[in-house]
C-alpha positions as semicolon CSV with decimal commas, in nm:
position;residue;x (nm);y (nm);z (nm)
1;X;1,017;-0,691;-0,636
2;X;1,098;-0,975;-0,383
3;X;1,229;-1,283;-0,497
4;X;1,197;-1,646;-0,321
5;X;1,452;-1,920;-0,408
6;X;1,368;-2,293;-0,450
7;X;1,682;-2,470;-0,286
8;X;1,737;-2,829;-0,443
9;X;1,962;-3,107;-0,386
10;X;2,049;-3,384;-0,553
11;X;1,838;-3,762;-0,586
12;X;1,501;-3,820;-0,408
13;X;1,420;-3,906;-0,748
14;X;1,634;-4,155;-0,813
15;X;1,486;-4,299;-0,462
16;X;1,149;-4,363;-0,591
17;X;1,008;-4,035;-0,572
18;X;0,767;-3,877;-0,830
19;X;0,608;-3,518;-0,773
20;X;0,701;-3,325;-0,474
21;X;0,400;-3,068;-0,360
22;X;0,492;-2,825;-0,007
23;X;0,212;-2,646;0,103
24;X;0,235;-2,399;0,373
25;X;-0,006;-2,123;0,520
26;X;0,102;-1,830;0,636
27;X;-0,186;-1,667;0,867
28;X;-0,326;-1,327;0,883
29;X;-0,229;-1,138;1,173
30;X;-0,401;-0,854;1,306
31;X;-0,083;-0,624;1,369
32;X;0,031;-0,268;1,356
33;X;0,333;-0,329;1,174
34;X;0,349;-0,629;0,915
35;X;0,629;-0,789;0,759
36;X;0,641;-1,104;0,512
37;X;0,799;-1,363;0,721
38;X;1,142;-1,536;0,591
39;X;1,032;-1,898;0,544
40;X;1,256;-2,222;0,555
41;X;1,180;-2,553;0,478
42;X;1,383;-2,848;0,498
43;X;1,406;-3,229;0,550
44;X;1,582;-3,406;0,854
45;X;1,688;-3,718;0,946
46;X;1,590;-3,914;1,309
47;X;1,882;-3,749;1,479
48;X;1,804;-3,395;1,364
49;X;2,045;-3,391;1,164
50;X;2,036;-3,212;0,800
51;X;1,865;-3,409;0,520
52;X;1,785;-3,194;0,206
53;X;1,686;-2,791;0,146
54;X;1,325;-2,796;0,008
55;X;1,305;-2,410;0,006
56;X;1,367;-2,048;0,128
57;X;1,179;-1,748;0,082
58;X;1,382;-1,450;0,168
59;X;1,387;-1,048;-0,006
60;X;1,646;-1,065;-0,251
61;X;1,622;-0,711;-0,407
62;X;1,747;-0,504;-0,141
63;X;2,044;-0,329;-0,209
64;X;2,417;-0,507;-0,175
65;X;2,212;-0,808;-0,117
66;X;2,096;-0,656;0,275
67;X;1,834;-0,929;0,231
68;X;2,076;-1,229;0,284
69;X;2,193;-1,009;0,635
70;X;1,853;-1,144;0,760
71;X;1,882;-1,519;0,690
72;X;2,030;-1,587;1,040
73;X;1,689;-1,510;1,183
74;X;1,561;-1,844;1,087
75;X;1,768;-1,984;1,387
76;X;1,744;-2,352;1,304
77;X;1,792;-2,350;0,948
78;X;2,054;-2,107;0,958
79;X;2,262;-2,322;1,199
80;X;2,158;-2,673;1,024
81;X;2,264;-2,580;0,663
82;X;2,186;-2,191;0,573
83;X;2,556;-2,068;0,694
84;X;2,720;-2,278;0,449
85;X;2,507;-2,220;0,162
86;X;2,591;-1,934;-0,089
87;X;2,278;-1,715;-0,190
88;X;2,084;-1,713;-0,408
89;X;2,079;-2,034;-0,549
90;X;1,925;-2,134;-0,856
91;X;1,527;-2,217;-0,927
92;X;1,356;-1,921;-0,829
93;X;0,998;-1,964;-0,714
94;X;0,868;-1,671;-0,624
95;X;0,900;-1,359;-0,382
96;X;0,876;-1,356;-0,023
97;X;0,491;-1,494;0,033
98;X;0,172;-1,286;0,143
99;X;-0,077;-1,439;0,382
100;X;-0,261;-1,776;0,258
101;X;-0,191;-2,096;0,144
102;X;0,075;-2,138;-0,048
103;X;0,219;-2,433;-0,244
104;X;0,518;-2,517;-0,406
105;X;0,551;-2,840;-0,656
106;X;0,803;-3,040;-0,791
107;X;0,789;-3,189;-1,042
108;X;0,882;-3,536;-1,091
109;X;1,159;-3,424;-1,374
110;X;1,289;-3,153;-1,138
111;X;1,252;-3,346;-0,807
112;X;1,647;-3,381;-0,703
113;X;1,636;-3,468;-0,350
114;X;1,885;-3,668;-0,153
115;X;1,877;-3,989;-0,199
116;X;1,670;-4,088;0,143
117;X;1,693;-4,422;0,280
118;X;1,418;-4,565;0,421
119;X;1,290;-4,439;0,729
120;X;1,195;-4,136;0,946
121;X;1,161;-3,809;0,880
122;X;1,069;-3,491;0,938
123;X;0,955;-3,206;0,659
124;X;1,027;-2,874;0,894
125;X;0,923;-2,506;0,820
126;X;1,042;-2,232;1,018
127;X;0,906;-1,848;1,005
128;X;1,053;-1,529;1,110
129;X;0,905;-1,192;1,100
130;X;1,059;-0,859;1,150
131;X;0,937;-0,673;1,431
132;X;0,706;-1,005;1,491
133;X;0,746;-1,382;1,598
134;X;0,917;-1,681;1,513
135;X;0,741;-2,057;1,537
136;X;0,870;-2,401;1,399
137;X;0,678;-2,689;1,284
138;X;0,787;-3,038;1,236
139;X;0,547;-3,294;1,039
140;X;0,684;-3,652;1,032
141;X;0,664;-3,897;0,820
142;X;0,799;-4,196;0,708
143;X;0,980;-4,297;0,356
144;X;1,049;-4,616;0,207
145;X;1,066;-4,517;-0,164
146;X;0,736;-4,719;-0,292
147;X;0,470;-4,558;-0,045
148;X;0,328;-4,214;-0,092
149;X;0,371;-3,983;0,166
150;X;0,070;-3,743;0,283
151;X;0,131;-3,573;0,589
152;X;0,045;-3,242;0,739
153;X;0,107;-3,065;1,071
154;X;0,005;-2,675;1,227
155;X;0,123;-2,418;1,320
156;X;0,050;-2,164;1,621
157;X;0,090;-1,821;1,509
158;X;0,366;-1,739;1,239
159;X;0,238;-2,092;1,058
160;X;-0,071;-2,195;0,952
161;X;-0,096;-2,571;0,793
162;X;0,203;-2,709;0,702
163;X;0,193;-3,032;0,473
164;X;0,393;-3,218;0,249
165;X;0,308;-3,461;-0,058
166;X;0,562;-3,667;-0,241
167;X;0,410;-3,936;-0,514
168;X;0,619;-4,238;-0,612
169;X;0,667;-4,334;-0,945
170;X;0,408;-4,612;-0,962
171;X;0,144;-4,388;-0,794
172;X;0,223;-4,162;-1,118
């Protein structure tokens, strides 16, 4: 069985933030030879630089851990944060994800996040697929700890919709 891991970091919720809900589609393409696609998600600041691990989907049950070998293939994750994290990390959510929508929540009680301050960001997702394609999508948004944030973006071909939902504590 494949296993996904929910990466979390410490204090969104301290910033305001209630429930967390990630939502992102992975197409179904018409191809000879299919493979799940590794998926990364993860928050960045106005520069680009690293913000917070939201989550990575990855095969974790091949043997001497030949799953982790494959990481690297999500180019921009690995070089942001993915090199210097040790796998697997803790909160499992689920294995590696079929085609269709798929959404991950947070909730409030679990929600550890970096403390964000106020400003822009960007939720990003990136998808790569063995003996198939890789595609990024960036959906921005903007935080200031006592507005909701609703925003969605697309994807071409590895993504489908991509969206992210984060409730503050008084929308609770």
């Amino acid at each position: 069985m494949k296993k996904a891991f929910l990466l979390l970091t410490p204090g969104l919720a301290s910033a305001g933030a209630g429930e967390i809900q990630l939502t992102i589609e992975i197409p179904r393409l018409e191809v000879a030879e299919y493979h799940r696609p590794y998926v990364a998600a993860w928050l960045e600041k106005p520069d680009k630089s690293h913000a917070a691990n939201l989550a990575v989907w990855y095969d974790t049950e091949m043997k001497n851990a030949e799953g982790e070998k494959w990481l690297k293939d999500i180019r921009q994750w690995w070089r942001k944060s993915g090199r210097s994290m040790k796998m697997p990390v803790d909160g499992v959510s689920s294995p590696t994800r079929p085609a269709g929508e798929h959404t991950i929540t947070i909730p409030e009680k679990v929600a550890t996040l970096p403390a964000l301050a106020e400003g822009e960001y960007e939720l990003v997702v990136e998808a790569a697929r063995e003996v198939g394609g890789r595609e990024m999508v960036r959906v921005p948004f903007k935080w200031d700890g006592k507005t909701a944030v609703d925003a969605s973006g697309a994807g071409k071909a590895e993504l489908g919709k991509i969206a992210i939902k984060i409730e503050t504590k008084s929308s609770n």
